[in-house]
C-alpha positions as MATLAB code, in Angstrom:
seq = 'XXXXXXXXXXXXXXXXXXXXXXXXXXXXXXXXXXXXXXXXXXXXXXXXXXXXXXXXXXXXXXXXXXXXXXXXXXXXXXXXXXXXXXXXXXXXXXXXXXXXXXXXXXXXXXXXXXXXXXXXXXXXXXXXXXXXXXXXXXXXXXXXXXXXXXXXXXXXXXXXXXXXXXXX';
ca = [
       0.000    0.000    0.000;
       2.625    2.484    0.762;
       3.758    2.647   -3.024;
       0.683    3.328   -4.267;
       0.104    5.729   -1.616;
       3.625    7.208   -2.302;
       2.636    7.502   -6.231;
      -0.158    9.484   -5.058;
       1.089   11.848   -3.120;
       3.746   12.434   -5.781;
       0.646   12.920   -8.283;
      -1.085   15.733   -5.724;
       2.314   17.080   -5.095;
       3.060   19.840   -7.764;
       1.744   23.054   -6.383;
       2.271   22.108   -2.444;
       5.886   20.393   -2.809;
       7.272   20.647   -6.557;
       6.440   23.956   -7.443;
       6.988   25.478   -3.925;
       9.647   27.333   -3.405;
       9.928   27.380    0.064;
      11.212   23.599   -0.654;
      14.568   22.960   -2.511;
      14.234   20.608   -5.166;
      16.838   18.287   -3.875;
      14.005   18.036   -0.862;
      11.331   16.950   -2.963;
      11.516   13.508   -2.843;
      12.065   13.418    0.810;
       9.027   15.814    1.290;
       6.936   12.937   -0.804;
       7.883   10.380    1.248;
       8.284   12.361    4.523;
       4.291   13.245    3.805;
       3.514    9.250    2.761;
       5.043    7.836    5.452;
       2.976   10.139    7.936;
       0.330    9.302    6.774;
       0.671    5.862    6.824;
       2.053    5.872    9.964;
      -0.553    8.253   11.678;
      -3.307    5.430   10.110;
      -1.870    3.014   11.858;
      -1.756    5.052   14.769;
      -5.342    5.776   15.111;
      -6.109    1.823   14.876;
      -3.478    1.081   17.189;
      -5.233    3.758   19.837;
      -8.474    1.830   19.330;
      -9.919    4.250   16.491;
     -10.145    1.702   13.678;
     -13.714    1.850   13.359;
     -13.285    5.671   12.776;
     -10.444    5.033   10.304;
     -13.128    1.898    8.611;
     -15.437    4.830    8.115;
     -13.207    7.433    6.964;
     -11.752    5.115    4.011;
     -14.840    3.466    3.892;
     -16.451    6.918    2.461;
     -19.100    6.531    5.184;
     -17.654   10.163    7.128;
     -16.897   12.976    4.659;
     -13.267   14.092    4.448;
     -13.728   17.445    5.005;
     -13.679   18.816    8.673;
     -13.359   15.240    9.868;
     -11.540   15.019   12.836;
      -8.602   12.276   11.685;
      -7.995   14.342    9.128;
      -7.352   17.256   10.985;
      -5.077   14.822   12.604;
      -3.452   13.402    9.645;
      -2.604   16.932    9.133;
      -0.925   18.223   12.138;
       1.217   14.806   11.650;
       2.379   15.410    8.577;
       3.021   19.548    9.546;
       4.732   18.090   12.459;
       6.704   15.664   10.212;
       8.089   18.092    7.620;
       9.326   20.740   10.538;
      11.228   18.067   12.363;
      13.026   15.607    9.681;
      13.105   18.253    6.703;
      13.114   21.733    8.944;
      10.265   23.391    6.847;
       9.157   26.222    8.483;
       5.722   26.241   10.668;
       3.647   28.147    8.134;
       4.897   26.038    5.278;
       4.349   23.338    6.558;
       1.084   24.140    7.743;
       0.048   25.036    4.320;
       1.837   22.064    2.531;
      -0.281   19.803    4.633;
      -3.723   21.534    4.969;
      -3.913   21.643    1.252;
      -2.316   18.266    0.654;
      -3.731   16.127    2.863;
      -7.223   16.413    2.242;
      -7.064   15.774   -1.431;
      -4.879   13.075   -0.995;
      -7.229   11.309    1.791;
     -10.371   12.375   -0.933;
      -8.369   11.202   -3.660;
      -7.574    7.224   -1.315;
     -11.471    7.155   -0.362;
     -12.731    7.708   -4.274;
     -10.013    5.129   -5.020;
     -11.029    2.657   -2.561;
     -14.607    2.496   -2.817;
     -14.239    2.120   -6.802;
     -14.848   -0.872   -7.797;
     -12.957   -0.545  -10.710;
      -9.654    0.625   -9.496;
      -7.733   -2.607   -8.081;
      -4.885   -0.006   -6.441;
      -6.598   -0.046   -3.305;
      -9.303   -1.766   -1.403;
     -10.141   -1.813    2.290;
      -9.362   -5.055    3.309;
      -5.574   -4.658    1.537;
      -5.292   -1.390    3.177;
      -6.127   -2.246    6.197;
      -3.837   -5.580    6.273;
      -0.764   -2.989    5.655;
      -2.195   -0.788    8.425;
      -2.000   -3.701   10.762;
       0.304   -5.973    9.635;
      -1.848   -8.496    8.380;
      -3.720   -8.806   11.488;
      -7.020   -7.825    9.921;
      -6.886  -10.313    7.083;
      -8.778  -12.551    8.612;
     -11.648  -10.184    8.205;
     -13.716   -9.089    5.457;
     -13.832   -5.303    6.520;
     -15.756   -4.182    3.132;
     -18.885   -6.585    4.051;
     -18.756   -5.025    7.021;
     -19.498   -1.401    4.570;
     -21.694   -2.668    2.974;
     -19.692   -4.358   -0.039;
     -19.682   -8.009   -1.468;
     -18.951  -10.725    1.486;
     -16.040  -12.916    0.860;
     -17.204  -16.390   -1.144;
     -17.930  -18.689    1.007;
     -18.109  -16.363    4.217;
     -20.835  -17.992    5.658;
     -20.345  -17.839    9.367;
     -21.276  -14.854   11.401;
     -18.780  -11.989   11.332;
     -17.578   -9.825   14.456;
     -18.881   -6.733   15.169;
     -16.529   -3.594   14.927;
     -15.707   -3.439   18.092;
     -14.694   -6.752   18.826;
     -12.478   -6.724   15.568;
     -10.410   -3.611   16.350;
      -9.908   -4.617   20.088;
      -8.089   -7.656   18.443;
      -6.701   -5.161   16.134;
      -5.664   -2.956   18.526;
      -4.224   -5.902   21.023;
      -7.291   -5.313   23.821;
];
């Protein structure tokens, strides 16, 4: 997941990273990946801390992506991330994320919830998130999408899968 994830944050990058002046070109490609790897690892974060449902619903597309609250916090990780390992300024880095993270979430729930677009899909994202712990779930029935075949048995509720998730 975090390739694909990496090739789109490159593809939303231009204005906020590439184009910006405030960051050198040599520092673009560390930006890109600085960003991905925040992201990812602020996801994972949230499902460690017992907020995989909320992260379920965010990628799920059942919450909206604007003025939800985990992206607010995907933000302020990634501001935080491109002060401390690439020394971006506050307000730059404020603005790189604010107007780069929200796409880029937008852009990862339209992608998962096509049906078309085999790049991403719930269950494989969430398997990176946690390591392959969740594989034993199918987390898009759970949505409302197509059980696994041959799922017959009765599946855990939410909460009972991201305690296990989550190691409670």
């Amino acid at each position: 997941m975090f390739d694909e994830l990496l090739k789109l944050v490159s593809n939303e990058s231009g204005e906020q990273i590439i184009n910006n002046p405030q960051i050198p070109n040599e520092q673009n490609d560390a930006a890109i990946e600085t960003t991905t790897s925040s992201i990812m690892d602020s996801l994972k974060g949230q499902i460690a801390g017992g907020n995989g449902a909320d992260v379920l619903s965010l990628l799920g597309g059942q919450s909206g992506v604007q003025g939800n609250p985990m992206v607010g916090n995907l933000t302020s990780n990634v501001t935080n991330s491109l002060m401390d390992k690439l020394g971006v300024s506050n307000p730059v880095a404020k603005q790189i994320a604010a107007s780069l993270v929200p796409v880029v979430i937008g852009k990862l729930v339209n992608r998962t919830n096509d049906p078309n677009d085999n790049g991403f899909d719930i269950n494989s994202i969430f398997g990176s998130l946690t390591g392959g712990k969740s594989d034993q779930f199918n987390l898009g029935g759970l949505l409302g999408g197509q059980q696994n075949q041959g799922q017959q048995e009765q599946s855990p509720d939410l909460g009972s899968i991201f305690n296990i998730l989550s190691g409670k």
